[in-house]
N, C-alpha and C positions, 0 to 999 in steps of 0.2 A: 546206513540208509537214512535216508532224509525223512522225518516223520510233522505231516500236517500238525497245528495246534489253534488253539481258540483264536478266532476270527473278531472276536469281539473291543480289542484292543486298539486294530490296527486305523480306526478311524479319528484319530485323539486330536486331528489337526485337518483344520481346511485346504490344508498346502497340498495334498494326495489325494488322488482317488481310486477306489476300490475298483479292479476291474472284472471281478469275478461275482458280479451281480446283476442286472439288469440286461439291458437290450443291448446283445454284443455287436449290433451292426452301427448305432445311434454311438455306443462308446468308441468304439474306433474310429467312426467319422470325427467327434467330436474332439477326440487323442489327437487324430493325424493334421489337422488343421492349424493347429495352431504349428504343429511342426512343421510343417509345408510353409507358412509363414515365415517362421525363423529360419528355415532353409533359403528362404527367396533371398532374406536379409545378406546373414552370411554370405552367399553367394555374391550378393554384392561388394562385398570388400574387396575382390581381386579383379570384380568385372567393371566398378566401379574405376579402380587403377588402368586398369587398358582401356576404357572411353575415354578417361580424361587426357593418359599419356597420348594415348595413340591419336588424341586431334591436337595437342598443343608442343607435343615432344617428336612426333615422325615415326617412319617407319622401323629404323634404328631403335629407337624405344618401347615401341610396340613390341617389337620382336622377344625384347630383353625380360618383357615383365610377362607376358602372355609361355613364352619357350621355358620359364619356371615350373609352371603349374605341375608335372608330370613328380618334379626332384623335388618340388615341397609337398607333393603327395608322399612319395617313396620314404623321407626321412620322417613324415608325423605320422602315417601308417601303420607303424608294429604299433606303438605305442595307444594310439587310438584305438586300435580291435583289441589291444589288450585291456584296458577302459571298458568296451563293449561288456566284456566278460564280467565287470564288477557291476553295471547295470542287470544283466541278465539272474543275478548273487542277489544281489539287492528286491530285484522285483519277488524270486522266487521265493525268498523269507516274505518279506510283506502281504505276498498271497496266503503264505501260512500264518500271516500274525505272529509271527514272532521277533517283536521289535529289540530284542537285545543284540541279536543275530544282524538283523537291518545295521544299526547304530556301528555295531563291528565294521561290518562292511563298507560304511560309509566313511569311515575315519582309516581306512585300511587304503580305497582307496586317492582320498585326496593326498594321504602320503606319497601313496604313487604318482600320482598328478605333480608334485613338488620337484621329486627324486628325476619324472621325465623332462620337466619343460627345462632343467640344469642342464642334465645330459644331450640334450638337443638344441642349446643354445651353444655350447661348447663345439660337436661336431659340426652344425649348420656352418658356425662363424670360421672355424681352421679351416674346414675343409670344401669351401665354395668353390673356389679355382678349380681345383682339384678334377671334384665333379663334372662343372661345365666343360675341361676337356674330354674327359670321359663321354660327356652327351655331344663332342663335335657341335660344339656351338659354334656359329660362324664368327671368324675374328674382329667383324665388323659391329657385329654384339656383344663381344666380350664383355669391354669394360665395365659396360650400363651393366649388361647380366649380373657381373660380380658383384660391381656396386648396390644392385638391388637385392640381391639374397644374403649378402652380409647384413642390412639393415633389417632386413625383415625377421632375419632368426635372433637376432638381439630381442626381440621379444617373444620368444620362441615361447618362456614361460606362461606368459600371459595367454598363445594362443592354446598351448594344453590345459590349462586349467578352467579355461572358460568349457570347454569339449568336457572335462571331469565332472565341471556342474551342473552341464546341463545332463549330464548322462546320470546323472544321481537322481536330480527332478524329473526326469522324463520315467525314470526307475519306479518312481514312485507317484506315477500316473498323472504328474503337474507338470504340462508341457505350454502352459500359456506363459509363466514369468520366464522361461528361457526367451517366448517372444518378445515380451516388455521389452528387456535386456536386451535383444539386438535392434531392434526398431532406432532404439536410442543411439546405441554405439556407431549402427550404420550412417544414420542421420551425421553424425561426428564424424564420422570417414571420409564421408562425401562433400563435406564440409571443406575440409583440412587437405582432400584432395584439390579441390578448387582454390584456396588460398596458395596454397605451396606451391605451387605447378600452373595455375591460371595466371595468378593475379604478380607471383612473385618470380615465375619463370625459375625457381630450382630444379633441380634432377631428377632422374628416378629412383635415387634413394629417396627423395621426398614422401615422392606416392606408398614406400615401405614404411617411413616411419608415419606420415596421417593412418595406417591399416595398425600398427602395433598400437599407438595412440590410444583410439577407438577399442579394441581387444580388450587394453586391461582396463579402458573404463567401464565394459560389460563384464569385468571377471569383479571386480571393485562393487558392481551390485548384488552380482551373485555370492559373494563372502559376505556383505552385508545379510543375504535374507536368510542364508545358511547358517550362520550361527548365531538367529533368533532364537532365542529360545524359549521350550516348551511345546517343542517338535519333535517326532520320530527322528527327525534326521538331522535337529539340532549336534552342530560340530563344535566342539570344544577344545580348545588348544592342547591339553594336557592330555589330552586322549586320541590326539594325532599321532599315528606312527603304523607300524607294520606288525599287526595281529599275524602270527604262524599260519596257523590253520587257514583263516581265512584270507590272505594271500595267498596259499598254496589254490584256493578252491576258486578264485579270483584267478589266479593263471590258467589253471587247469579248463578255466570254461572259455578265456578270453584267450590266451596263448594261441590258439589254432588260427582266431580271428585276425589278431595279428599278423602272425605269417601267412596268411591268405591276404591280408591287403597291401601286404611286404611284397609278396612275391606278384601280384598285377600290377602293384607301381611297378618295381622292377622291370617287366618285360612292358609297359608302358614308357620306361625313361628308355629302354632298347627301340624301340619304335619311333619313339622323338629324337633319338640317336639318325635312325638310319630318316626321318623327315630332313634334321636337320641339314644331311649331305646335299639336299638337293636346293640348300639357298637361304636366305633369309626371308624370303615372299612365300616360300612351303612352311619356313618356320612358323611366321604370322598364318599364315593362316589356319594352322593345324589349332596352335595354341585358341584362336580366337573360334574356331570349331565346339573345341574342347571349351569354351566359356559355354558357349551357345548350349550344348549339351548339357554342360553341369546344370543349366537351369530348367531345362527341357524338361529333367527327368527329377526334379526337386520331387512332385507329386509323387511318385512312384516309391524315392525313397523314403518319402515320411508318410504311407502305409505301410512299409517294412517295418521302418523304426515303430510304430504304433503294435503292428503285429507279434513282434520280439515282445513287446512289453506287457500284452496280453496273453500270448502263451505263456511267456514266464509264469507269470502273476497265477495263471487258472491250472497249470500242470503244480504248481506248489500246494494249492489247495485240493488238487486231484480232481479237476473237474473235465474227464478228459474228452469228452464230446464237444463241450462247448468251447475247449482250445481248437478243436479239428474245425468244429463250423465257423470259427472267428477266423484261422488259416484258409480255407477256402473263399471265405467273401476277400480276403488281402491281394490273396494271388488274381484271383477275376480280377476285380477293379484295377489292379498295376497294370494286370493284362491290356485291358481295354481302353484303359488312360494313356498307355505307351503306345499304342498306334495311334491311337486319334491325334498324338501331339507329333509322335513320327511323321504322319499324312500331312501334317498341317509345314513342318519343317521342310519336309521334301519338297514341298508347292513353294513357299516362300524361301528357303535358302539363300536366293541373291538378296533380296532385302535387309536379311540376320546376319549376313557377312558383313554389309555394306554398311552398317550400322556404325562398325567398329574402323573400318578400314574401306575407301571406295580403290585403292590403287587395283586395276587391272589383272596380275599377274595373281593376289592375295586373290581375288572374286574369284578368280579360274579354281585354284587350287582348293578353298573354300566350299565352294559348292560342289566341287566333283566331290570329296568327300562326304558331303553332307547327303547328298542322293547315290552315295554306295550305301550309307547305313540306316538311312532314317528310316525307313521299312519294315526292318527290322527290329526295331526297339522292342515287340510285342516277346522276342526271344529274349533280349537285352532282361527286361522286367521279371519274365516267369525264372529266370533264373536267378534273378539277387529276390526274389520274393520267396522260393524254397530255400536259399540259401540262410531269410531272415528266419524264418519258422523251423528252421532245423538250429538255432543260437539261440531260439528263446525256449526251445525242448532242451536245451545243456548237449547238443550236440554239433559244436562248432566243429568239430575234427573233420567230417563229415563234406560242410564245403570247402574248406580246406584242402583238402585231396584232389576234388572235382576241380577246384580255380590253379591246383600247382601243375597238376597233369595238362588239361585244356586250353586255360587262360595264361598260362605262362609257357610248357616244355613244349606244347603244340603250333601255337601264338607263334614265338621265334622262331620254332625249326621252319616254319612254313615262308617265315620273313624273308628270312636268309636264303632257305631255298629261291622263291620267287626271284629274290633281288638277284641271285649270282646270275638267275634264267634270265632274265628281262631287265629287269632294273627300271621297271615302271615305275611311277610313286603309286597307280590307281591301283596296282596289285597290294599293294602293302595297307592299304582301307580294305580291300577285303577280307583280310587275316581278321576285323570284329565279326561281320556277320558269318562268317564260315564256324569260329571257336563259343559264339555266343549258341547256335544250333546245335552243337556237339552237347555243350555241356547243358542244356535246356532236357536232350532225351536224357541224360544221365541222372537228372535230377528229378523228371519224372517217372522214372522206374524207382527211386528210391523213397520217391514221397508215395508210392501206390503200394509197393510192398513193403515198406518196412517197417517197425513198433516204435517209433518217434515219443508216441505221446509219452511212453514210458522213458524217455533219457537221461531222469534225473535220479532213477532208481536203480536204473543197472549200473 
C-alpha cells in the first residue's frame, strides 16, 4: 500500500506547484489555462498544414494531409495513454512528498519516451502504404497520403518526447513552459509552412517536414529546462533507464489508457475507412471536420488534463473530499463549455468548413456532419471528463472497459450494420452521438456509486 509522507520537501523549486493547498477552483483554472493554450498551439501544427496545403496545393492535397489525422492518432495513441500513466505516478508521489519516488519515475519514463518515438519511427516509415490501403484511401490520394506520412513519422521521436515532457511538467503542476515551448515551435511551423509550400511551391512532404522541424525545436527546450539542475525533476543522463518497479507501476496505471486510446483510434481509422468509400470530397471534409473539432473541444480537454493532475496529486496526500469537489467543478465546467461551443458550431458550420476548403460537394458533407454532432458535445465532455478523474484516482481500467465496449465493439457493429442497410454517409455521423450517450449513462452510474477516491489503495 502506498503510504503519504512529509509534505514539506516537495516545494524545493519554482518549476511545480503544489495542488493540495489552496482554493481548488482558482488552482484549476489557473492549471487548465495555460494548457488550453498549449493545446490551441499544438493543434496548430496539423491545422496549420491543411490551410496552407489546402489553399496553395488543392483538393488532392488537402485530402492527403487532413485523411491522416485518424492513422497518426491510432499509431501515437497506445504509447501516449501509456505516458499518461507515468504522469498520473509522478503527480501521486509529488502530492505525498516523496521526491526519490518522483525522480524515479521521471527518468523511468523519458526512457520510455526514447524506447517509443524508435519504435514508431520504424513502424510509421515501413508500414505507410500498407495502412492507407487498409483505410481505402482514394487512389487519387495515394501518393501525396504516402508521401506525407512517411515524412512525418521520420520525426516520430521528437513528436513523442515533446508529449513525455510535457506530461512530466504538467505532473508536476508547471503547465505554463509546456506553453512557452509550443507558442515558439508553432510560430516555426507556420513559418516553414509558408516558405516550403507558399513561396517555394514544394509538396506535401514539405508541410511534414516544417511540423517535425518545429517538434524537436519544442522538445530541444524542453531537455534543456529538464535537466536543470537542482530540481525535483532534474534528469540526469546516467540515471536514464527503466527502474523495475516503477515501470511495472507506470504500465499498470497507464497500460489501460493506452488501449483505450488504441482502441477509439482504431474504430475511428474504421470510420474514416468506410468515409473514405464515398470520395475524396467525404474524405476532405470529414478530415477537416475532425480539425474543426479537435479545436472545438481543446477547452474541455485541458480541464481533464488539469483535473487528472489534481486528483492525482490530492488522493496521494489523502485529501479525499477535496479531490471529489475539484472533480465535480471539472465535469460541470467541460459540461457547460461543450455545448456553448457545440451551439456555437452548429450555427456557424458553413463558415468553419469554408475556412479550409470553399469547394461545394466538401461544404455539403462538412456541415451535415457538423450539425449531426455538435449538440451533443455536452455528452462528448461528461464522458472524457469521468473518464479523466477515474486516471487521476489510479483507475484507468475503468474507462478502458467503458471506451472498448461502446466507443469501439458498439461504434462498428452499428456502422456496418447501418452501411449494409442504407449506405448513407449521414448514418454513419450518427454512430458519435448515439455511443457518446451510451457511454455518458455508464459513466454516471459509476462515478455516483463507486469508492474512486480510494483507487490507489486497493
Amino acid at each position: 500500500m502506498f503510504h503519504a509522507q512529509d509534505h514539506t520537501h516537495k516545494n524545493n523549486t519554482s518549476h511545480v506547484k503544489d495542488m493540495t493547498s489552496g482554493n481548488p477552483y482558482s488552482l484549476m483554472l489557473g492549471f487548465a489555462l495555460p494548457i488550453f493554450l498549449s493545446q490551441v498551439f499544438q493543434q496548430l501544427y496539423n491545422t496549420a498544414d491543411a490551410f496552407i496545403v489546402g489553399k496553395f496545393l488543392g483538393t488532392n492535397a488537402l485530402a492527403a494531409v487532413t485523411s491522416s489525422g485518424t492513422l497518426i492518432f491510432l499509431l501515437v495513441s497506445f504509447f501516449m495513454g501509456t505516458a499518461m500513466g507515468g504522469g498520473v505516478v509522478i503527480s501521486r508521489y509529488f502530492g505525498a512528498g516523496d521526491n526519490e519516488q518522483v525522480s524515479r519515475a521521471v527518468h523511468t519514463i523519458f526512457a520510455f519516451g526514447i524506447a517509443s518515438g524508435v519504435i514508431l519511427t520504424v513502424i510509421g516509415v515501413a508500414f505507410t502504404p500498407t495502412f492507407l490501403v487498409w483505410m481505402q484511401t482514394d487512389p487519387e490520394v495515394m501518393p501525396e497520403a504516402v508521401e506525407y506520412f512517411r515524412y512525418y513519422f521520420l520525426g516520430a521521436l521528437a513528436m513523442v518526447m515533446y508529449n513525455i515532457c510535457r506530461s512530466i511538467m504538467n505532473a508536476l503542476g508547471d503547465s505554463r513552459r509546456p506553453l512557452y515551448y509550443l507558442i515558439f515551435s508553432s510560430i516555426v511551423n507556420i513559418a516553414l509552412d509558408l516558405l516550403f509550400i507558399a513561396v517555394f511551391r514544394w509538396g506535401v512532404w514539405a508541410a511534414a517536414t516544417a511540423t517535425v522541424i518545429s517538434q524537436a525545436a519544442s522538445v530541444v527546450l524542453c531537455v534543456i529546462h529538464l535537466f536543470r539542475k537542482g530540481n525535483i525533476f532534474t534528469i540526469e543522463l546516467r540515471k536514464i533507464r527503466f527502474h523495475r518497479a516503477m515501470l511495472i507501476e507506470i504500465i499498470r496505471y497507464g497500460l489501460p489508457s493506452g488501449v483505450q486510446n488504441s482502441v477509439i483510434a482504431l474504430a475511428n481509422v474504421i470510420v474514416q475507412s468506410q468515409i473514405n468509400s464515398f470520395g475524396k470530397l467525404a474524405m476532405a471534409a470529414y478530415g477537416t471536420h475532425a480539425k474543426i473539432e479537435g479545436f472545438a473541444f481543446l477547452p474541455i480537454t485541458s480541464f481533464n488534463m488539469a483535473s487528472t493532475t489534481f486528483i492525482s496529486q490530492n488522493l496521494g496526500a489523502r485529501q479525499y473530499d477535496r479531490a471529489k469537489k475539484g472533480a465535480r467543478f471539472s465535469i460541470l465546467a467541460a459540461v457547460l463549455l461543450a455545448e456553448l461551443i457545440g451551439v456555437f458550431y452548429y450555427i456557424f458550420a458553413p463558415q468553419c468548413i469554408g475556412l479550409f476548403d470553399q469547394t461545394a460537394g466538401v461544404l455539403d458533407f462538412g456541415v451535415q456532419q457538423a450539425r449531426t454532432v455538435a449538440l451533443f458535445y455536452c455528452l462528448l465532455a461528461f464522458s472524457h471528463s469521468i473518464a479523466a478523474v477515474c486516471r487521476g484516482a489510479g483507475k484507468a481500467f475503468v474507462p478502458m472497459v467503458i471506451m472498448l465496449s461502446v466507443w469501439c465493439v458498439i461504434r462498428i457493429v452499428y456502422i456496418i450494420a447501418v452501411m449494409h442497410i442504407t449506405g448513407e454517409i449521414r448514418y454513419i455521423y450518427w454512430a458519435y452521438p448515439l455511443t457518446w450517450g451510451i457511454s455518458s449513462v455508464i459513466y454516471l452510474i459509476y462515478y455516483l456509486f463507486s469508492d474512486w477516491v480510494h483507487g490507489f489503495e486497493k
